[in-house]
C-alpha positions in Angstrom: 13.6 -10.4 -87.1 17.3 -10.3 -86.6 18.6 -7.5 -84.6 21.4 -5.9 -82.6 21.5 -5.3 -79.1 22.3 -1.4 -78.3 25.4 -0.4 -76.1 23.6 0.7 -73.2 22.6 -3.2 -73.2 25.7 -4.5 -73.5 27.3 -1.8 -70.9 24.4 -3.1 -68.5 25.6 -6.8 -68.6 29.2 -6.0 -68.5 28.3 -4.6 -65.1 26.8 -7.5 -64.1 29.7 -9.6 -64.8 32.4 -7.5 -62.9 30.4 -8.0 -59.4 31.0 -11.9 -59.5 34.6 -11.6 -60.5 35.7 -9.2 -57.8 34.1 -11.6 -55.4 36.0 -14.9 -56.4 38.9 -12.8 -56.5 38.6 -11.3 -53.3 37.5 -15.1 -51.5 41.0 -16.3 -53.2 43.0 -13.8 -51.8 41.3 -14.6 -48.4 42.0 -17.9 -48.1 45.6 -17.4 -49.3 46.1 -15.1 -46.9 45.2 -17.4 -44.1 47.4 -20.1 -45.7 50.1 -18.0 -45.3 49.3 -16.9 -41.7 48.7 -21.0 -40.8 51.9 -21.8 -42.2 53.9 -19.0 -41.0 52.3 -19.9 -37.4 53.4 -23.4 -37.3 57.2 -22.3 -38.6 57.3 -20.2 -35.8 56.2 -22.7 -33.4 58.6 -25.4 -35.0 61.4 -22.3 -34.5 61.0 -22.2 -31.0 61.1 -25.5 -30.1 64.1 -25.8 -31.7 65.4 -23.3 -29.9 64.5 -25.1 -26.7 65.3 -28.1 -27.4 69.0 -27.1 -29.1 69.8 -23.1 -28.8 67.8 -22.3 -25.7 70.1 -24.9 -24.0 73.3 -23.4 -24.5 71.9 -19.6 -24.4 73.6 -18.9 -21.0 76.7 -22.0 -21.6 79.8 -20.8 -21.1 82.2 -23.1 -22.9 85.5 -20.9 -21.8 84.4 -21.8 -18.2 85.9 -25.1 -16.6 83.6 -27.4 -15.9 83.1 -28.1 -12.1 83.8 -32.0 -11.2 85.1 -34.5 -8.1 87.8 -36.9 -8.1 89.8 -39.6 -6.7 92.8 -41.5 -6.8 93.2 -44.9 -7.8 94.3 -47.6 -4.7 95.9 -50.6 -4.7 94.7 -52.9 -2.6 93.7 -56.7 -2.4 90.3 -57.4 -3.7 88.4 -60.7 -3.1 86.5 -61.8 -5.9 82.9 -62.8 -5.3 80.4 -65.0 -7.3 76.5 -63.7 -6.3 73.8 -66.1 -5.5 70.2 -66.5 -4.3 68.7 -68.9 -2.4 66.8 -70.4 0.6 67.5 -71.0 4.2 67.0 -75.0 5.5 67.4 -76.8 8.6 70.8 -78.9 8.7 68.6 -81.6 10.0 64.9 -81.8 10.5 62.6 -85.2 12.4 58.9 -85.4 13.0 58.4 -86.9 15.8 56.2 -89.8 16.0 55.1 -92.5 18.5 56.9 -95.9 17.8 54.1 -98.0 20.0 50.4 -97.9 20.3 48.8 -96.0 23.7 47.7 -93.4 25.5 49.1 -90.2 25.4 49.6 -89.3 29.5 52.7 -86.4 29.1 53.6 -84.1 27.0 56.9 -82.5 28.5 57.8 -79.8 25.9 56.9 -76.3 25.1 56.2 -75.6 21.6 59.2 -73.1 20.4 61.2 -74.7 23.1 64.9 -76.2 22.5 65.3 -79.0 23.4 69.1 -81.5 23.6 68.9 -85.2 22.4 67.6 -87.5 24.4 65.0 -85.0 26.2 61.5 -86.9 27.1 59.4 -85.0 24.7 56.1 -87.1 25.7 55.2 -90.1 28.0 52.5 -93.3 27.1 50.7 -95.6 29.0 53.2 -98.2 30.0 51.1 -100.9 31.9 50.9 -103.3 29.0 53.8 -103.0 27.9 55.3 -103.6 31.6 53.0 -106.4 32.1 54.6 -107.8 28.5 58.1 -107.4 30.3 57.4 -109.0 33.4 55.9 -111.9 31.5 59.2 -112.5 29.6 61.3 -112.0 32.5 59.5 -114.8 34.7 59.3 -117.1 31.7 63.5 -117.0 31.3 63.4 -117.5 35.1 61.6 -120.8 34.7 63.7 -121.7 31.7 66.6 -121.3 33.7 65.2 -123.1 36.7 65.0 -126.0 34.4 68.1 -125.9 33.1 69.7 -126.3 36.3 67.8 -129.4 37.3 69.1 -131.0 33.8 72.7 -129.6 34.5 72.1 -132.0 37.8 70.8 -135.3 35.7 73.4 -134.6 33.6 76.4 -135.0 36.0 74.7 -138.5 37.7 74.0 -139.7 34.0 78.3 -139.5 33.6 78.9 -141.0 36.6 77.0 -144.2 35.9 78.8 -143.9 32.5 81.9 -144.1 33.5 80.9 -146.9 36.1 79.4 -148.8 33.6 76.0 -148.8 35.2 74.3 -146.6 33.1 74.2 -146.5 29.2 76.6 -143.6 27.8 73.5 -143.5 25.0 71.6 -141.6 27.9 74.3 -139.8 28.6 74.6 -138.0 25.4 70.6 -137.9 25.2 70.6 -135.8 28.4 73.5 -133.5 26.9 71.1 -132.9 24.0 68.8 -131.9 26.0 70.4 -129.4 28.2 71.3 -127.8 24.7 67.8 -127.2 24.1 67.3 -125.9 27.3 70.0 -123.3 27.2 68.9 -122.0 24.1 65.3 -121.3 25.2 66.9 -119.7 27.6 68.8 -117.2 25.5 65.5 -116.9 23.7 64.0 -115.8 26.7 66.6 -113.4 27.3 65.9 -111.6 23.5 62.2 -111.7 24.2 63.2 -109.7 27.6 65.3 -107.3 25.4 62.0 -107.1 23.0 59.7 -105.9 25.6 62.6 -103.3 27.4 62.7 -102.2 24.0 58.6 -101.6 23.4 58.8 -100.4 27.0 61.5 -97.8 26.4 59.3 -96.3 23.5 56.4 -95.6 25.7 58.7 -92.9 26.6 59.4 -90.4 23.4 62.8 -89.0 23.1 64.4 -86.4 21.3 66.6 -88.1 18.2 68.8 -84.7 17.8 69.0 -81.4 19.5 66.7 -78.4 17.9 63.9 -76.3 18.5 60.4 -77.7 18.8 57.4 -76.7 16.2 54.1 -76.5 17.3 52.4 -79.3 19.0 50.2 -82.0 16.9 48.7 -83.9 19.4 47.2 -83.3 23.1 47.6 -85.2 25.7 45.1 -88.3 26.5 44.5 -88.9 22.9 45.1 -92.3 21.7 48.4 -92.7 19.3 49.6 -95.1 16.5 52.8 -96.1 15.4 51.5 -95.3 12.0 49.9 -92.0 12.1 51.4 -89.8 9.5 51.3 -86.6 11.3 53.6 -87.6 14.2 53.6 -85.7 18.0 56.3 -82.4 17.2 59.1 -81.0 14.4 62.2 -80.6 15.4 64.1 -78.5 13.7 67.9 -78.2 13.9 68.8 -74.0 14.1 72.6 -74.8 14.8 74.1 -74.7 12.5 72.3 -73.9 9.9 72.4 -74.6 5.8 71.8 -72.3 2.8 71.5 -74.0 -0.5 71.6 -71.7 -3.8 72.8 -71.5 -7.3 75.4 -70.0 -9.8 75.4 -70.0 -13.4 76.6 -73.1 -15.4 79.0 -71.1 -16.4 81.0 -70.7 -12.9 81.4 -74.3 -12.7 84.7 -75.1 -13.6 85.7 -71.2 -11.9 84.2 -72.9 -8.4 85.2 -76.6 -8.9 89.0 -74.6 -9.1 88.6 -72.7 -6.4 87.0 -75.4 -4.0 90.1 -77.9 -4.9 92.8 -75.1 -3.2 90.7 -75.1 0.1 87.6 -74.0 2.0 85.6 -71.6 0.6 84.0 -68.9 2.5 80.1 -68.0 2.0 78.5 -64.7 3.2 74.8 -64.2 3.3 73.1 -60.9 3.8 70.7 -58.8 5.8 67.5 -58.1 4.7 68.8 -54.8 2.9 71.1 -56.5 0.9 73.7 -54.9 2.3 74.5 -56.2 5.6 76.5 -59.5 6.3 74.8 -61.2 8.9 76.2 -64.3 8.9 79.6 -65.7 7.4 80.2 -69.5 6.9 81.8 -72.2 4.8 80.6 -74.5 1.3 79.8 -77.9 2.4 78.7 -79.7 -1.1 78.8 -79.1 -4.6 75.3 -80.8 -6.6 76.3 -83.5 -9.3 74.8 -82.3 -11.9 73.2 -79.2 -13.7 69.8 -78.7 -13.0 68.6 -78.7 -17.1 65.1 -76.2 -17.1 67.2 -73.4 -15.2 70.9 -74.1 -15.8 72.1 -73.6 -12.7 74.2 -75.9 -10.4 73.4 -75.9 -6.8 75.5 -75.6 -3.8 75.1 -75.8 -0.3 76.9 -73.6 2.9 76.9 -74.2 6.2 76.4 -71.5 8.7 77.0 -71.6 12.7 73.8 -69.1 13.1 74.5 -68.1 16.2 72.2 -65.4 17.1 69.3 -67.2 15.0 69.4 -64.9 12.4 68.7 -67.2 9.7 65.6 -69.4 9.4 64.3 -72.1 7.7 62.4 -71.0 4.4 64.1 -67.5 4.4 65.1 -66.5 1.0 68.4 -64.7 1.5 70.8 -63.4 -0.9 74.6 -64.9 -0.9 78.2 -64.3 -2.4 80.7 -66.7 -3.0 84.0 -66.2 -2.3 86.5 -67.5 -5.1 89.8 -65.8 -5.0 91.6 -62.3 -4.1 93.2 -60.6 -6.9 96.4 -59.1 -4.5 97.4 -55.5 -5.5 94.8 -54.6 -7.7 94.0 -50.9 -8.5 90.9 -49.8 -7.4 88.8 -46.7 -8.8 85.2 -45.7 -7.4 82.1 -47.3 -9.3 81.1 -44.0 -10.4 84.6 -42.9 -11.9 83.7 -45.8 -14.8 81.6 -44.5 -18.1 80.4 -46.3 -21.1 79.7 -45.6 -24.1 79.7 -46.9 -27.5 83.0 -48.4 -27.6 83.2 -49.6 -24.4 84.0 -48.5 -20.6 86.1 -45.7 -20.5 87.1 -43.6 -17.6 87.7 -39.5 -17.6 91.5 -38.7 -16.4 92.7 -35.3 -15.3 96.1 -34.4 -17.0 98.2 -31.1 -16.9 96.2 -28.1 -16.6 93.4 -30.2 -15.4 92.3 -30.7 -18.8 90.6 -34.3 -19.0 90.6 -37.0 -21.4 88.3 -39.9 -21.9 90.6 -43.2 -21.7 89.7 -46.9 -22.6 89.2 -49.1 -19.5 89.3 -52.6 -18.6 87.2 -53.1 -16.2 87.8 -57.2 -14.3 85.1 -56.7 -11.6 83.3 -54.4 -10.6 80.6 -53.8 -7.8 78.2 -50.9 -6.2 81.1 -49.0 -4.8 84.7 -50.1 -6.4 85.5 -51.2 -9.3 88.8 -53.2 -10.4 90.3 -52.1 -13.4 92.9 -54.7 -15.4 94.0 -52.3 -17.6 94.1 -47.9 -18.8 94.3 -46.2 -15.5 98.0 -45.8 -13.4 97.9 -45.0 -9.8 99.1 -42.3 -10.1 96.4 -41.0 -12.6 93.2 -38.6 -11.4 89.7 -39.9 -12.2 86.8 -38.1 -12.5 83.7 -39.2 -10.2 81.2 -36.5 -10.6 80.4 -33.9 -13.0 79.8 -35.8 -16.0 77.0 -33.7 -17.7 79.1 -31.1 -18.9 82.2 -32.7 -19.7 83.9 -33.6 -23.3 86.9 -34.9 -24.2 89.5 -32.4 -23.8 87.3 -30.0 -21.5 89.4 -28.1 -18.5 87.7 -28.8 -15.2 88.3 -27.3 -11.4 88.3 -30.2 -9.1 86.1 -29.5 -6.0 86.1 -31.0 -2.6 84.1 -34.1 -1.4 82.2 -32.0 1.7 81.4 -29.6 -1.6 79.5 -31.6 -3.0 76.0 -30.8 -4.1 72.9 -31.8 -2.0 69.2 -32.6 -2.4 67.7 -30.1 -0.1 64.6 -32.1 0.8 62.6 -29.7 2.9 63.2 -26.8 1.1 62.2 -23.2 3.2 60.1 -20.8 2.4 61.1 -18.0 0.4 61.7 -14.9 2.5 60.6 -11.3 1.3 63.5 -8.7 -0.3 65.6 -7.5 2.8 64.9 -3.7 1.2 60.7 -4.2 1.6 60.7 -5.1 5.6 57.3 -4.4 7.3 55.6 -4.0 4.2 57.9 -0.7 3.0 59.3 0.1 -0.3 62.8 1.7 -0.6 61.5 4.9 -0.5 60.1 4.0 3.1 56.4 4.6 1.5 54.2 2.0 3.5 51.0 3.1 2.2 52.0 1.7 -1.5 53.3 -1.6 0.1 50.4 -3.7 -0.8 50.0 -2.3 -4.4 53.8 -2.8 -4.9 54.0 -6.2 -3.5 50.7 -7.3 -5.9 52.7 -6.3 -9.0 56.2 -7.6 -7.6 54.0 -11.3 -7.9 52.5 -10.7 -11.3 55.7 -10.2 -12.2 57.5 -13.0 -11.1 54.6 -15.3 -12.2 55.0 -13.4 -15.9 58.8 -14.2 -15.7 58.2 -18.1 -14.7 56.0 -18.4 -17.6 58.1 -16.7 -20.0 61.3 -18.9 -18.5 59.4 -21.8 -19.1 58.3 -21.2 -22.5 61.7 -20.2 -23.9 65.0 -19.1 -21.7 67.0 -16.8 -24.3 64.2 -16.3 -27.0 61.3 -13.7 -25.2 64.2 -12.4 -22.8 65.8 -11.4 -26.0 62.3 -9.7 -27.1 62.1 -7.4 -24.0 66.3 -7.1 -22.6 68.7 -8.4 -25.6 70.5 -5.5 -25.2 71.3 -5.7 -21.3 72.1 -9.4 -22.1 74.0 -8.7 -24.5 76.4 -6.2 -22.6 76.4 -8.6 -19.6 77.3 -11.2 -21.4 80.0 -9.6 -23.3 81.5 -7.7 -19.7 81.3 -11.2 -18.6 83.6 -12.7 -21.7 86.0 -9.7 -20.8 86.8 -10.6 -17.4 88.1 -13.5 -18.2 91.7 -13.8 -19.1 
C-alpha cells in the first residue's frame, strides 16, 4: 500500500543532510585558507630576497656622492720586451769516469762533492804489469838498435870492397836491404814503447774537464775493467752552466729576427718567480719543432757564479727580444676588460671619468704598455672600481691612503661612557643587567642586518631613516 511520508519525516532528513554539507564546506574553506597563507608565505620570502639581492644593496648608496678611487700617470719610458719560458737546468758538459786498463784499484784521490781542474789524478791502479810491459819494449828497441849498428859497420866494408873490386856490389846492395829492415823494427820498437807509456799513463785516472765530482762508485782495492758500465766518478761541469727551454711555434720567426741583430740576453728566476738570479746569453736555436708539443727548444748559457743553478732544476726563464723605446706605460691594475675589449677609466674635468678603449701591446704583473687610447698627459684610474660607471665623479685619494687588510684585528673595547662597569647615570649596581641586554641587543641587530639591511630597519626606525637620510641629501650642495 502506497503512501506519503509526513512532514515531520521529511523535516527530520532534511536535518540530516545540512550537517554533511556544512562540513565539506567548512574543510574547503580550510584548505583554501592555507593555500593562500602558503602562497602568500613564499611571495614574501621571494620579496625579500629580492630585496637583498637588488634593493637592499643600494638602500644606504648614495649616487650624488663621488666615488672614492686612486690614480696614476702614464710614463714614458723604454720597455724591453720579453718572451716567457720553462725549462730545465743541465750541466754544459758532463763525463763518467771510467778506468781505460784492467787492475787494482790502490788510490782514490778525490772527495766526493769536491772540484776538481783537468788533469787532477782522480784514482791510481796497479802499475807493475804494465811497467814490466814497458820495460820489455824498451830493452827490445835497445837490442834492435844494437843490431843495427853492427850492420851499419858490414855495410861500410861491403862498399869498400865494391868500389875495389874485391867484393861483389850484389852484396852490397843485399846488406843495404838489410839495414832497412833493421831500422824499421827499430821504429817498431819505438811505437810499441809509446804503446805501453800509453797503458802505463792510464793506470793513473785523470780528470778529462774541470767540474765538481758526484759521489763515488767504486772503493779502493776492488778490481776494475775497462768495460764496466758504471765507471769510478761523474763529473759535472757547474761553470758555466746551460738552461734549455721552449717557446711557442709561434715565436719562431719573432726570435730567429731578433737573434740575427745580435746576442740575446736570457734571465732565469729565483724560486719565487720573481727574483733574477742569474742573467746570461742564447747559445743555440733546435732545428726543428718538436711535433707532440709544438714548441721549439733553445738553449742559454749562464756563468753561474755563486752555484745558484743546478743540474735538473726546473727554473722559469724570459727571453729578451727587443725594447720598444718611449713607450707609455700605465700600472697593470689601471687596465679593465670587458665585453668589447680592454678599456682603461680616465679622469677628465671635474674629475668625472670615462671608460676609454685601450690597446694594450704587452703587458705584465705590474706595467702594462699601451699602443694606443691613453696620452701622457691623461689620469688613470687604479683602484676603486666597484663603484664606478661611466661618467661617475670621483675624489682621487692618496697612495699611503689606501685601504688595508687589518690582519690581527683587536678586540672590541667597551663604550667610553660605561667604564668600571657604570652606566651614564653613574648607577654601578645595574651595570651587569645593562651590559646583558646591551649584547642581546647587538646580537638581535646582527641578525636582523644579516637577514635584510633596509627592510626590518624600516619595520622598527623608517622614520629616523628617513629624516637622516633626507638631512643628509640637504647638506649637500
Amino acid at each position: 500500500m502506497l503512501f506519503k511520508p509526513e512532514a515531520k519525516d521529511n523535516a527530520k532528513a532534511a536535518e540530516v543532510k545540512k550537517p554533511g554539507l556544512l562540513s565539506r564546506l567548512l574543510k574547503r574553506m580550510v584548505s583554501l585558507a592555507i593555500a593562500v597563507v602558503i602562497l602568500g608565505g613564499l611571495g614574501y620570502i621571494g620579496w625579500l630576497a629580492l630585496q637583498q639581492k637588488g634593493g637592499g644593496h643600494n638602500a644606504n648608496a648614495r649616487p650624488d656622492l663621488p666615488v672614492p678611487v686612486l690614480a696614476a700617470m702614464p710614463r714614458v719610458q723604454d720597455m724591453p720586451v720579453y718572451l716567457d719560458g720553462v725549462g730545465s737546468v743541465r750541466a754544459l758538459n758532463t763525463v763518467t769516469v771510467r778506468s781505460q786498463v784492467d787492475g787494482k784499484l790502490i788510490k782514490v784521490n778525490f772527495v766526493e762533492g769536491q772540484d776538481v781542474k783537468k788533469d787532477d789524478v782522480l784514482a791510481e791502479i796497479d802499475p807493475a804489469i804494465y811497467q814490466a810491459q814497458y820495460d820489455q819494449a824498451v830493452a827490445k828497441k835497445a837490442q834492435d838498435e844494437a843490431l843495427l849498428a853492427n850492420q851499419r859497420i858490414d855495410l861500410a866494408r861491403y862498399q869498400q870492397l865494391a868500389q875495389t873490386n874485391a867484393g861483389s856490389k850484389q852484396q852490397y846492395d843485399t846488406q843495404k836491404a838489410v839495414i832497412a829492415q833493421q831500422e824499421a823494427l827499430v821504429k817498431a820498437d819505438q811505437a810499441a814503447i809509446d804503446n805501453a807509456a800509453a797503458t802505463l799513463g792510464y793506470t793513473k785516472v785523470v780528470a778529462p774537464i774541470a767540474g765538481r765530482a758526484g759521489l763515488r762508485q767504486v772503493d779502493q782495492g776492488n778490481i776494475i775493467h775497462a768495460s764496466d758500465t758504471t765507471g769510478l766518478v761523474v763529473l759535472t761541469q757547474l761553470q758555466p752552466i746551460a738552461v734549455w727551454f721552449s717557446l711557442p711555434q709561434q715565436q719562431i720567426v719573432r726570435v730567429n729576427a731578433a737573434a740575427s741583430q745580435g746576442t740575446l740576453a736570457v734571465d732565469v728566476f729565483g724560486n719565487d718567480g720573481v727574483t733574477v738570479i742569474d742573467t746570461g746569453k742564447l747559445t743555440g736555436i733546435d732545428n726543428q719543432v718538436d711535433p707532440t708539443t709544438g714548441t721549439l727548444k733553445l738553449k742559454a748559457e749562464f756563468p753561474n757564479g755563486i752555484f745558484q743553478l743546478w743540474p735538473g732544476q726546473f727554473v722559469n726563464v724570459r727571453l729578451k727580444v727587443e725594447t720598444l723605446p718611449k713607450a707609455i706605460v700605465v700600472p697593470t691594475s689601471a687596465v679593465q676588460r670587458g665585453p668589447a675589449g680592454t678599456f682603461s677609466y680616465v679622469i677628465g674635468e671635474d674629475n668625472v671619468v670615462s671608460a676609454r678603449p685601450v690597446t694594450v701591446v704587452q703587458q705584465n704583473e705590474h706595467d702594462a704598455v699601451i699602443g694606443k687610447g691613453i696620452a701622457v698627459s691623461d689620469r688613470v684610474v687604479t683602484t676603486g672600481f666597484a663603484n664606478l660607471a661611466d661618467g661617475s665623479k670621483v675624489i682621487i685619494g692618496k697612495d699611503d691612503a689606501a685601504p688595508t687588510a687589518d690582519l690581527a684585528p683587536r678586540k672590541r673595547s667597551r663604550s667610553p661612557d660605561a667604564k668600571n662597569g657604570q652606566t651614564k647615570d653613574g648607577q654601578s649596581k645595574d651595570g651587569q643587567a645593562k651590559d646583558g641586554q646591551a649584547k642581546d641587543g647587538e646580537h638581535r641587530s646582527r641578525r636582523e642586518r644579516t637577514q635584510s639591511e633596509g627592510d626590518q630597519k624600516g619595520s622598527s626606525g623608517a622614520a629616523t631613516g628617513g629624516e637622516t637620510s633626507g638631512g643628509a641629501a640637504k647638506s649637500q650642495p
